[in-house]
HTML snippet that shows the backbone in 3Dmol.js (N, CA, C, O; Angstrom):
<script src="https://3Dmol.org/build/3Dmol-min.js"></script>
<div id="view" style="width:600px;height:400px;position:relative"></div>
<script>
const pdb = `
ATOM      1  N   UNK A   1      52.278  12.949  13.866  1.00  0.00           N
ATOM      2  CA  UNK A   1      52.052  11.841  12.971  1.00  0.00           C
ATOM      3  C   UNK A   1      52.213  12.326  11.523  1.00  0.00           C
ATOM      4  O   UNK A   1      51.501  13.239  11.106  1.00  0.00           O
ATOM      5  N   UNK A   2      53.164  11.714  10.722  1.00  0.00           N
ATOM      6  CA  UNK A   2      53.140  12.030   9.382  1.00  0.00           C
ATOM      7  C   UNK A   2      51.935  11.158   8.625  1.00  0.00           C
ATOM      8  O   UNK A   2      51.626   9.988   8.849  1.00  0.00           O
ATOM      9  N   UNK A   3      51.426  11.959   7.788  1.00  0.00           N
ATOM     10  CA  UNK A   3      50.423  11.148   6.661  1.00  0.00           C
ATOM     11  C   UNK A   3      50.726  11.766   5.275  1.00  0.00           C
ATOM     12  O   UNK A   3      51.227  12.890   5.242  1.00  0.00           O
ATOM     13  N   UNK A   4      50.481  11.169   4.245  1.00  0.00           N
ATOM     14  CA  UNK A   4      50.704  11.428   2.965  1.00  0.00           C
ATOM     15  C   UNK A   4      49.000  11.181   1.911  1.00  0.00           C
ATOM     16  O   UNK A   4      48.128  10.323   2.053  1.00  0.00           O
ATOM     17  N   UNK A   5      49.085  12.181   1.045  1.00  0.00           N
ATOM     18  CA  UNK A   5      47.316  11.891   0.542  1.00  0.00           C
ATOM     19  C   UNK A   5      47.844  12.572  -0.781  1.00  0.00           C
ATOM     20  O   UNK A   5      48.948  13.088  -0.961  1.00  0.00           O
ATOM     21  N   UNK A   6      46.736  12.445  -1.710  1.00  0.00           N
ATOM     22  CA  UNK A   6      46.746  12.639  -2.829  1.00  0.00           C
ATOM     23  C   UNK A   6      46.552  14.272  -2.413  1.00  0.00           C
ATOM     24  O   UNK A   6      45.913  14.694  -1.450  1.00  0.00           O
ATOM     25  N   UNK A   7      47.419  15.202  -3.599  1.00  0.00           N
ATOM     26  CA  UNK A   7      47.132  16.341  -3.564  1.00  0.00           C
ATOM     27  C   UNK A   7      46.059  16.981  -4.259  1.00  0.00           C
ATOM     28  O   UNK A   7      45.639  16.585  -5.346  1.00  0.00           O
ATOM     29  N   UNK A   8      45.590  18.020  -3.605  1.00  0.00           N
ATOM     30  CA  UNK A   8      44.123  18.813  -3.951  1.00  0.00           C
ATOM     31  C   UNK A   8      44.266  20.596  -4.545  1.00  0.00           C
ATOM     32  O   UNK A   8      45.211  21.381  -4.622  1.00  0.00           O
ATOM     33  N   UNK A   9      43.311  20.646  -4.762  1.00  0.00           N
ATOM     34  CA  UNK A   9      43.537  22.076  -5.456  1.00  0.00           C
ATOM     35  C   UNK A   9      43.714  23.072  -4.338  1.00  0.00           C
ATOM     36  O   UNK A   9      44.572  23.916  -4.594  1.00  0.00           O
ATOM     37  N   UNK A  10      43.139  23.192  -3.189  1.00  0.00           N
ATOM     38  CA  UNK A  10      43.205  23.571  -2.141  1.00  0.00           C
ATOM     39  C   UNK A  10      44.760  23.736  -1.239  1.00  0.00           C
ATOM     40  O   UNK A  10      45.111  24.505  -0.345  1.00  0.00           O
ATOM     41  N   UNK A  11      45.548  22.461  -2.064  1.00  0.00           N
ATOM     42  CA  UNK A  11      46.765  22.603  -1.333  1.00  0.00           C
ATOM     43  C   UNK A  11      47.716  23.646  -1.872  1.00  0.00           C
ATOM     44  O   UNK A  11      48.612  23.977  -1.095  1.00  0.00           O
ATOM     45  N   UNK A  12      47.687  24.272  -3.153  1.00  0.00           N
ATOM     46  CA  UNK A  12      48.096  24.852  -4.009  1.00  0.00           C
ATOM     47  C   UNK A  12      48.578  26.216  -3.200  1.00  0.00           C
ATOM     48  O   UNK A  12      49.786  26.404  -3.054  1.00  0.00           O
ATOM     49  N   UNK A  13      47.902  26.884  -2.832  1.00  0.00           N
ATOM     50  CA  UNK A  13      48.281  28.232  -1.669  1.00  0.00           C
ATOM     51  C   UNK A  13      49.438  28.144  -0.530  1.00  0.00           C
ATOM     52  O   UNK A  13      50.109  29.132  -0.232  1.00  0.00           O
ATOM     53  N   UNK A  14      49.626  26.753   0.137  1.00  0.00           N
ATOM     54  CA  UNK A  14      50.640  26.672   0.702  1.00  0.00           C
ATOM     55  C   UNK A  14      51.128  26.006   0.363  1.00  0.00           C
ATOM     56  O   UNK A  14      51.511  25.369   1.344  1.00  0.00           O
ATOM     57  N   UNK A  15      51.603  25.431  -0.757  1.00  0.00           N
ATOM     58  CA  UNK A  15      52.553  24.726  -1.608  1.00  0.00           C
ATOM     59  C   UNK A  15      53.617  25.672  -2.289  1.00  0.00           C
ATOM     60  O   UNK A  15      54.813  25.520  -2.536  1.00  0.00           O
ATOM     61  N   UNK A  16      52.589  26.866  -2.530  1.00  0.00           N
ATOM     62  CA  UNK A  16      53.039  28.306  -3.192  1.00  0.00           C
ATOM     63  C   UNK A  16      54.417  28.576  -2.523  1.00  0.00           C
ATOM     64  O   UNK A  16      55.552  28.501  -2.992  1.00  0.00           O
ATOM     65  N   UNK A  17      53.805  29.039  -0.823  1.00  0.00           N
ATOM     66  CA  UNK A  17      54.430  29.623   0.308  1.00  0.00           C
ATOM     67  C   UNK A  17      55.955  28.580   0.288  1.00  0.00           C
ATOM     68  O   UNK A  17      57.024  29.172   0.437  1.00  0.00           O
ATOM     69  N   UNK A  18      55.967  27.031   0.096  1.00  0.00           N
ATOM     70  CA  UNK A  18      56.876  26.216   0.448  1.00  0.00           C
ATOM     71  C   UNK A  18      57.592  26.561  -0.509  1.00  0.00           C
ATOM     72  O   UNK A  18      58.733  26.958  -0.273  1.00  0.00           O
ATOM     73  N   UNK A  19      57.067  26.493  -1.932  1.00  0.00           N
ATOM     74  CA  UNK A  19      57.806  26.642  -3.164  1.00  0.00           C
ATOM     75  C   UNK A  19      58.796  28.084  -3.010  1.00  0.00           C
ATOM     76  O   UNK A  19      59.988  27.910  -3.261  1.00  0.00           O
ATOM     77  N   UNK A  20      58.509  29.010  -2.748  1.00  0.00           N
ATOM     78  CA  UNK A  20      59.233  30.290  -2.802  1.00  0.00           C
ATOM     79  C   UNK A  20      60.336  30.210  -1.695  1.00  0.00           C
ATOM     80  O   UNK A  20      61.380  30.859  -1.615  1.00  0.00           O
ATOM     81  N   UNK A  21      59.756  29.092  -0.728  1.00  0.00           N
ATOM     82  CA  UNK A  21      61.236  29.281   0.017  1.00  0.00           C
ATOM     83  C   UNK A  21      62.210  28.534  -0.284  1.00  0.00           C
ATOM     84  O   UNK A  21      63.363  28.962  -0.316  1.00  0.00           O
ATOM     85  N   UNK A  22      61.870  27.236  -0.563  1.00  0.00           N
ATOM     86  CA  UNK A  22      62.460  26.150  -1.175  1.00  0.00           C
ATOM     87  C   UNK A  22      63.360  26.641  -2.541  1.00  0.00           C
ATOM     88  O   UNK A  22      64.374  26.103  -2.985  1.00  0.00           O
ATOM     89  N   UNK A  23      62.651  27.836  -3.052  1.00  0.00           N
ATOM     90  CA  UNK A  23      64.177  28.332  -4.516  1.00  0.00           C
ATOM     91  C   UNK A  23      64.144  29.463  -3.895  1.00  0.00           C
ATOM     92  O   UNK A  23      63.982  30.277  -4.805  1.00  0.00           O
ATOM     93  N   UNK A  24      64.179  29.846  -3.233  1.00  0.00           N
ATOM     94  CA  UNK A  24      64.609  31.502  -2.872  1.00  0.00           C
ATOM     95  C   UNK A  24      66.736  31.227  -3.259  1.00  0.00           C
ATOM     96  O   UNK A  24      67.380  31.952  -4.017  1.00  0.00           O
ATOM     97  N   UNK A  25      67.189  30.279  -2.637  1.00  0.00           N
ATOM     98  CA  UNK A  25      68.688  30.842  -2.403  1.00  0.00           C
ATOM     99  C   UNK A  25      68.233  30.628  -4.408  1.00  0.00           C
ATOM    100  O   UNK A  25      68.175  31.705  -5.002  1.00  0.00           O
ATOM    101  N   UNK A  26      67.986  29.484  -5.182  1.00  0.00           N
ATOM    102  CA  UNK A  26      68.130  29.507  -6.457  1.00  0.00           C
ATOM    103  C   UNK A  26      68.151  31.139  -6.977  1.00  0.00           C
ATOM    104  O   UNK A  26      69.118  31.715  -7.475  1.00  0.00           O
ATOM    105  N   UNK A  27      67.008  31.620  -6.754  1.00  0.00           N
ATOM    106  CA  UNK A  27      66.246  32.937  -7.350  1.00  0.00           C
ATOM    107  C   UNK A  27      67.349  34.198  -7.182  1.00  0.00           C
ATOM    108  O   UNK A  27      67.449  35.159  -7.944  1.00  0.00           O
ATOM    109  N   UNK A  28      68.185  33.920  -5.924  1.00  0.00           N
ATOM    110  CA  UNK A  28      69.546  35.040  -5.356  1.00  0.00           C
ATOM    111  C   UNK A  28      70.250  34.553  -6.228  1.00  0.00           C
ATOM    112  O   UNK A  28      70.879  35.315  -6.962  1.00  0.00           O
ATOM    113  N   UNK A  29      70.319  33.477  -6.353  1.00  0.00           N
ATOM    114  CA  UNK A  29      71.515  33.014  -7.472  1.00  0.00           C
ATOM    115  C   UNK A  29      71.770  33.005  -8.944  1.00  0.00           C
ATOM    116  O   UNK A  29      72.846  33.042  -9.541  1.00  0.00           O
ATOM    117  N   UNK A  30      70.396  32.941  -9.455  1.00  0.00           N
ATOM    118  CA  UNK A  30      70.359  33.016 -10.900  1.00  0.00           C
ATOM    119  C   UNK A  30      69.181  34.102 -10.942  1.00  0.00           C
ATOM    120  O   UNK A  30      68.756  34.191 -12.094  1.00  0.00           O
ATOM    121  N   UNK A  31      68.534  34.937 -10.069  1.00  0.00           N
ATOM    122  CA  UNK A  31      67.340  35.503 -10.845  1.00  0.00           C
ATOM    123  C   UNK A  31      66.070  35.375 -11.505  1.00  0.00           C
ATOM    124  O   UNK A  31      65.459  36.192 -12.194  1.00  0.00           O
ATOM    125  N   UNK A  32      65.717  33.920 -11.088  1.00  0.00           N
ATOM    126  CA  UNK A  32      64.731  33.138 -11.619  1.00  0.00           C
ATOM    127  C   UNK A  32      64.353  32.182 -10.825  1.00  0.00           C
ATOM    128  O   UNK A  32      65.075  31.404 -10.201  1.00  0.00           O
ATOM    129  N   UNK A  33      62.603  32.276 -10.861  1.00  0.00           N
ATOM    130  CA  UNK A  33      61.980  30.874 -10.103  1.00  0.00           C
ATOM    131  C   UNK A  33      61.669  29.511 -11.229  1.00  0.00           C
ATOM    132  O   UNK A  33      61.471  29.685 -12.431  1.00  0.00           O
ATOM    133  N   UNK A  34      61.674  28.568 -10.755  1.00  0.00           N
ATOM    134  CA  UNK A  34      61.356  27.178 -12.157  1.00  0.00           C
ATOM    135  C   UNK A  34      60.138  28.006 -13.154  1.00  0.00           C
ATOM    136  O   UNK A  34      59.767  29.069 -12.657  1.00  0.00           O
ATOM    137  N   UNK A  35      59.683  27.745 -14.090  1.00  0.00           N
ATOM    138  CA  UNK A  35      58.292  27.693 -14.185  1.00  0.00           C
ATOM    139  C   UNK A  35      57.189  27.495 -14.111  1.00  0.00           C
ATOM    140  O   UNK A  35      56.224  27.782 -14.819  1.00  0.00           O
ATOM    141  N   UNK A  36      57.324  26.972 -13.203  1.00  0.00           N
ATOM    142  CA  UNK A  36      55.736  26.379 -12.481  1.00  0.00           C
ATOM    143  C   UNK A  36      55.840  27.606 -11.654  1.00  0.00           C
ATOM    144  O   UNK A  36      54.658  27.926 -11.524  1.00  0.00           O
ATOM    145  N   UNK A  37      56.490  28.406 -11.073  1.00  0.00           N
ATOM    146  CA  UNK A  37      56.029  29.304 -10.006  1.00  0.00           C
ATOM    147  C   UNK A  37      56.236  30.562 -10.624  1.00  0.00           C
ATOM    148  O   UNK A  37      57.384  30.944 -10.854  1.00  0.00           O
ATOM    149  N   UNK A  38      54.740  31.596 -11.068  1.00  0.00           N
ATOM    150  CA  UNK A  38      54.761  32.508 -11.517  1.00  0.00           C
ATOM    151  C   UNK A  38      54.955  33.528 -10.490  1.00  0.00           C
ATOM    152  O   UNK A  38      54.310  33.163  -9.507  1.00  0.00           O
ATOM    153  N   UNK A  39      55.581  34.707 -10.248  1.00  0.00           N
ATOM    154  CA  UNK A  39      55.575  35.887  -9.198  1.00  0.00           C
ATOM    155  C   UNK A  39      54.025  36.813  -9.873  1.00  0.00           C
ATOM    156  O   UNK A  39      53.042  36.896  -9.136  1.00  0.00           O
ATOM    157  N   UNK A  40      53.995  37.435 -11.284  1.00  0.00           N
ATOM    158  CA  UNK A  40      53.350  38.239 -11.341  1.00  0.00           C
ATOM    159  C   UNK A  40      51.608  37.747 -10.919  1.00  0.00           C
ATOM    160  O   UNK A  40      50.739  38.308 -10.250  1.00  0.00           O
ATOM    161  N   UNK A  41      51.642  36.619 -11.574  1.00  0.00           N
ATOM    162  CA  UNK A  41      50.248  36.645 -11.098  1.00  0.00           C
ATOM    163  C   UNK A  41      50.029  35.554  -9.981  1.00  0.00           C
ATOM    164  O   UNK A  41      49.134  34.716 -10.089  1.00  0.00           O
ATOM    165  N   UNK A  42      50.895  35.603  -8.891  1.00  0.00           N
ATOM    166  CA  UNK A  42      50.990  34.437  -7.393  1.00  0.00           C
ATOM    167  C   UNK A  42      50.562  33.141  -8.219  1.00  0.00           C
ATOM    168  O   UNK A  42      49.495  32.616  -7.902  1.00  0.00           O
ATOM    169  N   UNK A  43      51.255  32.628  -9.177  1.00  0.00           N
ATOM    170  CA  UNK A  43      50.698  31.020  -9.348  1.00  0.00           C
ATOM    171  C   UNK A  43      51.205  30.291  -9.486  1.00  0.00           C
ATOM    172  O   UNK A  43      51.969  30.340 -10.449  1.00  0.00           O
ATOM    173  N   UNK A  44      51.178  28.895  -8.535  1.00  0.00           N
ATOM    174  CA  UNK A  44      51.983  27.755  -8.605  1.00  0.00           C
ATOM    175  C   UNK A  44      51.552  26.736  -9.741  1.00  0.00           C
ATOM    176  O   UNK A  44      50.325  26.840  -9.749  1.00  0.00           O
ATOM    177  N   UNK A  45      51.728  26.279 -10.213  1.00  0.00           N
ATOM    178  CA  UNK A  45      51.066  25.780 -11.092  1.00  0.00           C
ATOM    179  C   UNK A  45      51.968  24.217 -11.056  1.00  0.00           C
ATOM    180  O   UNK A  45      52.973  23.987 -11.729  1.00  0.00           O
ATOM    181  N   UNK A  46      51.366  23.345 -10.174  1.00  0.00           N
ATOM    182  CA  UNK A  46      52.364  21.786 -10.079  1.00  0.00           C
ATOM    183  C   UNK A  46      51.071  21.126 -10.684  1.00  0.00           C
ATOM    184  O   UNK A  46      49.891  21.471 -10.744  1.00  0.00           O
ATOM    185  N   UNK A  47      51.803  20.008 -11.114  1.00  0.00           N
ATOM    186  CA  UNK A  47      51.078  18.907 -11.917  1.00  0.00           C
ATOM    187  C   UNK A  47      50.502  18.148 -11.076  1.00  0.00           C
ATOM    188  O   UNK A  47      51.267  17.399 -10.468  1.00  0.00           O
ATOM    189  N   UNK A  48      49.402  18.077 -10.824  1.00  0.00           N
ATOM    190  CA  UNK A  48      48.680  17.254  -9.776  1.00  0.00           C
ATOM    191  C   UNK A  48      47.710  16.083  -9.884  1.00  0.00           C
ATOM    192  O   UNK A  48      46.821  15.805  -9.080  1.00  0.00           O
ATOM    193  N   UNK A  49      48.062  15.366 -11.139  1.00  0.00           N
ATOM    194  CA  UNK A  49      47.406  14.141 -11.342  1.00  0.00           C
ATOM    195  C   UNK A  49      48.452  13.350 -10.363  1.00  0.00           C
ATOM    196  O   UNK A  49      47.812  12.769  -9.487  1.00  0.00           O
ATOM    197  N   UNK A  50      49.584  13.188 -10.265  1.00  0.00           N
ATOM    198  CA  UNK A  50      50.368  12.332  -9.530  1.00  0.00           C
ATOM    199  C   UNK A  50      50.983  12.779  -7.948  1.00  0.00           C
ATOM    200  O   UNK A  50      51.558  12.138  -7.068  1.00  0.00           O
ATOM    201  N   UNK A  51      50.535  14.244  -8.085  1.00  0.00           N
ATOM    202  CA  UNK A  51      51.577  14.685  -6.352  1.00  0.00           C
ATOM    203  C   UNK A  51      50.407  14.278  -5.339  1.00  0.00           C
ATOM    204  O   UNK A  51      49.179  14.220  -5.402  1.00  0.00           O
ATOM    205  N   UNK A  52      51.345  14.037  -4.417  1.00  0.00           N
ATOM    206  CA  UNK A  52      51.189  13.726  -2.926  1.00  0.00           C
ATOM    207  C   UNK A  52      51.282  14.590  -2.277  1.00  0.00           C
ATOM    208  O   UNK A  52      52.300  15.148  -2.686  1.00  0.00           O
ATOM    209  N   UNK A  53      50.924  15.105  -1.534  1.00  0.00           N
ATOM    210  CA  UNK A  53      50.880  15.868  -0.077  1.00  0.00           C
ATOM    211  C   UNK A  53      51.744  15.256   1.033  1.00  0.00           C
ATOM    212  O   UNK A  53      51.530  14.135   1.494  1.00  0.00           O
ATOM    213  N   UNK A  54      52.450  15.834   1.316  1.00  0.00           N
ATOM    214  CA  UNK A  54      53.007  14.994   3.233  1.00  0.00           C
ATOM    215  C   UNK A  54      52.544  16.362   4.050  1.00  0.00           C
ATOM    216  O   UNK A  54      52.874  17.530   3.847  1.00  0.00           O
ATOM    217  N   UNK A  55      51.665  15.796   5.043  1.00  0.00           N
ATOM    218  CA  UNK A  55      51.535  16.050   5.862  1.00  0.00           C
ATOM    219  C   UNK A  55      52.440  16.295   7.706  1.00  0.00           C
ATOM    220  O   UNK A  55      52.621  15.227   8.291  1.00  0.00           O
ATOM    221  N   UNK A  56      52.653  16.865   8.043  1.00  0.00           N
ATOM    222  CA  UNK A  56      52.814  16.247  10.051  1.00  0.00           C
ATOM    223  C   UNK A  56      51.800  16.945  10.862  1.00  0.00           C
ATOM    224  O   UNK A  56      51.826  18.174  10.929  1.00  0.00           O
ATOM    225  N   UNK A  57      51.036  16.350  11.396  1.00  0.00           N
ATOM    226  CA  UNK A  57      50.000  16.571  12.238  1.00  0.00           C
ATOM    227  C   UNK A  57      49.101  17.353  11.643  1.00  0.00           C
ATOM    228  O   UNK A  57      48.941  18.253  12.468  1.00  0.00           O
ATOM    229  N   UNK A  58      48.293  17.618  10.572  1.00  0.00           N
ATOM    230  CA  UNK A  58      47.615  17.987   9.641  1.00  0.00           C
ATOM    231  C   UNK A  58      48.094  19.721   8.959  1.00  0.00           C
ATOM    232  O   UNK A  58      47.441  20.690   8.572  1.00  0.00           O
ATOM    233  N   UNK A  59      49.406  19.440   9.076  1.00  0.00           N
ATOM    234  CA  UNK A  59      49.792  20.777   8.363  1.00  0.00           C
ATOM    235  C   UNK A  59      50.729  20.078   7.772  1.00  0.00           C
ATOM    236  O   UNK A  59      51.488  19.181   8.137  1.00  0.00           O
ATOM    237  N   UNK A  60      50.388  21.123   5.973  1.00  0.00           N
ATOM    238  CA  UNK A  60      51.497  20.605   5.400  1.00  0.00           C
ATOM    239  C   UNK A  60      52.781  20.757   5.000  1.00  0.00           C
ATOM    240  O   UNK A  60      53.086  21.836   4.492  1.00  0.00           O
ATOM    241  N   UNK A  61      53.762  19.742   5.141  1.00  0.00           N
ATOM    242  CA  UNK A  61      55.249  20.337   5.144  1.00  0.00           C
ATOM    243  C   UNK A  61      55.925  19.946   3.756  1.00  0.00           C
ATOM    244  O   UNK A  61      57.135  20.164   3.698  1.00  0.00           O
ATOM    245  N   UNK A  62      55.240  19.330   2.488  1.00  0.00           N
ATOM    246  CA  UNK A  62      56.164  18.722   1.268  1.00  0.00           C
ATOM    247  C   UNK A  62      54.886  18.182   0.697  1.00  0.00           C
ATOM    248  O   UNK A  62      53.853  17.795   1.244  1.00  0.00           O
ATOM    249  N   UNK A  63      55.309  18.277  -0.755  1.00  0.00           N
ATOM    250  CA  UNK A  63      54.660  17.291  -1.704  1.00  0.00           C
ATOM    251  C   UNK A  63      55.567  16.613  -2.474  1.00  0.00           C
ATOM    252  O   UNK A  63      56.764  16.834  -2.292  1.00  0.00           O
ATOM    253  N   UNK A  64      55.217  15.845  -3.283  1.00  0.00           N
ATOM    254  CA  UNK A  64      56.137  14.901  -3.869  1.00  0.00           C
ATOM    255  C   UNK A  64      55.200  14.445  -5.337  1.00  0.00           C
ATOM    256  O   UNK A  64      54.050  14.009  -5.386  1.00  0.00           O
ATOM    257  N   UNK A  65      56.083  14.703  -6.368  1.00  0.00           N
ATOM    258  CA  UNK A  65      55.429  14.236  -7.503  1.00  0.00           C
ATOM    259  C   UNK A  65      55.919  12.788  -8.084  1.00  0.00           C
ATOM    260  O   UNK A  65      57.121  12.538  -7.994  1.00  0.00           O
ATOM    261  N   UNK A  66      54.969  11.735  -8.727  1.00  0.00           N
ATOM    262  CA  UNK A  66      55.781  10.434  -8.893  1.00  0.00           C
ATOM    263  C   UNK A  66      55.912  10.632 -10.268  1.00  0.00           C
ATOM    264  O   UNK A  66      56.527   9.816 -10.954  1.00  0.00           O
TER     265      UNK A  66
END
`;
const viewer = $3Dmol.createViewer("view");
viewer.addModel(pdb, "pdb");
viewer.setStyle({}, {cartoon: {color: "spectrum"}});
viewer.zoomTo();
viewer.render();
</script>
């Protein structure tokens, strides 16, 4: 079952994990992650007054910012 919820601070750790794979080919390609995703000190840093979480079966696979 997919569900979608407001995102939490808690989601931030595996948002991390999604984020690094999600630009990895970028990072081979140019050498750089966006700025929201720091390497030295592990921090994602997404704007979370507006992101969503998607869920499937209570693990999460995407967020989405509006």
């Amino acid at each position: 079952m997919i569900t979608v919820r407001k995102m939490s601070k808690s989601d931030i750790p595996i948002l991390w994990e999604v984020a690094l794979r999600a630009f990895a080919p970028d990072y081979e390609r140019f050498g750089v992650y966006p700025p929201m995703i720091n390497l030295k000190k592990k921090r994602f840093l997404p704007p979370r007054i507006f992101g969503k979480t998607i869920l499937e079966s209570d693990t999460i696979i995407m967020r989405i910012l509006q």
